[in-house]
C-alpha positions in Angstrom: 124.2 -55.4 -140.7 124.9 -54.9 -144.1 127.9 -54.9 -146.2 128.2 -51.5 -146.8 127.7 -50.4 -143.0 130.0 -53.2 -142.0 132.8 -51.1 -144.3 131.2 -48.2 -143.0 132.1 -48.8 -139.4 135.6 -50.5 -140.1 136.3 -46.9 -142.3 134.9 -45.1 -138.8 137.1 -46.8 -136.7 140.4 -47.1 -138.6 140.2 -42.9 -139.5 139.6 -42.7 -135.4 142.8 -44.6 -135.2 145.0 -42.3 -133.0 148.8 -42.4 -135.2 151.4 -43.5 -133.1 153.9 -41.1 -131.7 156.7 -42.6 -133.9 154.5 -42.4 -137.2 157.0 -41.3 -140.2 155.0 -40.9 -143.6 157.0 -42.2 -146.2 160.4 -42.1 -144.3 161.9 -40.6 -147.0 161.1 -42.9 -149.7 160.8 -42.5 -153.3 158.9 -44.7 -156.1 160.2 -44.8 -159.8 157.7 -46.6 -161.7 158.3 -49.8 -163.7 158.2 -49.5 -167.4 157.2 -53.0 -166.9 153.3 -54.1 -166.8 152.6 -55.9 -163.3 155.2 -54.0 -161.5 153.4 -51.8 -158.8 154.5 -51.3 -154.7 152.3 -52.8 -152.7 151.6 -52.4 -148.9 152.4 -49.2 -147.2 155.5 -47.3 -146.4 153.5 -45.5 -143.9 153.4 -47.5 -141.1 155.7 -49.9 -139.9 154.3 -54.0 -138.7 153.5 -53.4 -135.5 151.7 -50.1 -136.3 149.3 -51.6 -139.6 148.6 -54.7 -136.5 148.1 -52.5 -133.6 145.5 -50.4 -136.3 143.8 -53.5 -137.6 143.0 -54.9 -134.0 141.8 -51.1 -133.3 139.2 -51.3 -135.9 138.1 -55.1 -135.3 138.1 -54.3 -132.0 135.0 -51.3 -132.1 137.5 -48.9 -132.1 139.2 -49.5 -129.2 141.1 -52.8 -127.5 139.1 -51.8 -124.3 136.3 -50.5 -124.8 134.2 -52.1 -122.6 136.6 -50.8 -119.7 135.5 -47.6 -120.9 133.3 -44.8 -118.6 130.3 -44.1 -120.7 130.8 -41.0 -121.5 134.5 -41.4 -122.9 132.7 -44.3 -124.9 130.2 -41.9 -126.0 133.3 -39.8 -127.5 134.5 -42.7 -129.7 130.9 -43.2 -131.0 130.4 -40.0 -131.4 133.5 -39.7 -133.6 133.2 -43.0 -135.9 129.5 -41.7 -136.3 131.1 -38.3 -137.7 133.9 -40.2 -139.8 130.9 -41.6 -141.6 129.0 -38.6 -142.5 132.5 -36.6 -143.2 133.0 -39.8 -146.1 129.7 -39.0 -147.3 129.5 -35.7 -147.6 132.8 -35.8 -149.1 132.0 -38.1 -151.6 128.7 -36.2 -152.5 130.7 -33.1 -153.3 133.4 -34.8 -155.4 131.7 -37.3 -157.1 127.6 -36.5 -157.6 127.0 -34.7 -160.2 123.6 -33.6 -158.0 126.3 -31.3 -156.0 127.4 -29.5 -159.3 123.4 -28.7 -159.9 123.1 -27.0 -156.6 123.6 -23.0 -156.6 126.7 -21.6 -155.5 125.5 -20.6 -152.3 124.0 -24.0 -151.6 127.5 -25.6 -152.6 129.4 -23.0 -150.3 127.4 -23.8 -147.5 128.3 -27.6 -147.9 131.6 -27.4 -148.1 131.7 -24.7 -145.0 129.7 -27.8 -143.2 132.6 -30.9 -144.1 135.1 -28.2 -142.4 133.0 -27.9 -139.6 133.0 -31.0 -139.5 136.5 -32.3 -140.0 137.5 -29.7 -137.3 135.1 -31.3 -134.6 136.6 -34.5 -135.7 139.8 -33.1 -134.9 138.6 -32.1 -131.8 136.8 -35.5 -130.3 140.2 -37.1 -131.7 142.2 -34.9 -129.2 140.1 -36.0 -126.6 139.9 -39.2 -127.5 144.2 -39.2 -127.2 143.6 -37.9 -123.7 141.4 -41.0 -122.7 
């Protein structure tokens, strides 16, 4: 497998991540920014340890810590969503950042960004079942 599907699947997996129940983005904090050079947060003030390790171990694990205990067809459910995450990337990054996408007519460009909606909301949707596994 290469590289970039290796990343690929990992970015599948960790956006099919379910956020735990006590997730808290930002918890109230603020940044200032140094004046001086080098001085930059790092880490995340979104999750909390045992949250960023119980995601990590999701996504090395295939997207699940048991997936092998799986039925098929709930499996099915998490493929079918880190396949979607994928494409949803893609097609996301084709409309911001080809400059193909800014050639296309109007219509054309509508109709692509009416499909990555689509598509975000059946992610949505296979994430909700997914919660209910």
């Amino acid at each position: 497998m290469s590289k970039i599907a290796i990343t690929e699947q990992m970015v599948g997996r960790f956006l099919s991540w379910p956020l735990p129940t006590d997730f808290a983005p930002d918890c109230g904090i603020t940044f200032t920014r140094s004046p001086h050079p080098g001085m930059s947060p790092t880490g995340t003030n979104l999750l909390h340890f045992g949250q960023a390790k119980a995601m990590l171990e999701h996504c090395m694990n295939g997207g699940t810590a048991s997936a092998s205990a799986l039925p098929p067809h709930q499996q099915r459910v998490l493929d079918e969503k880190q396949d979607l995450d994928i494409r949803i990337t893609r097609l996301d990054e084709f409309i911001l950042r080809n400059a193909l996408f800014r050639q296309l007519d109007p219509e054309e460009q509508a109709r692509l960004r009416r499909q990555l909606d689509v598509m975000r909301e059946l992610s949505v949707i296979l994430g909700e079942r997914i919660s209910a596994f």
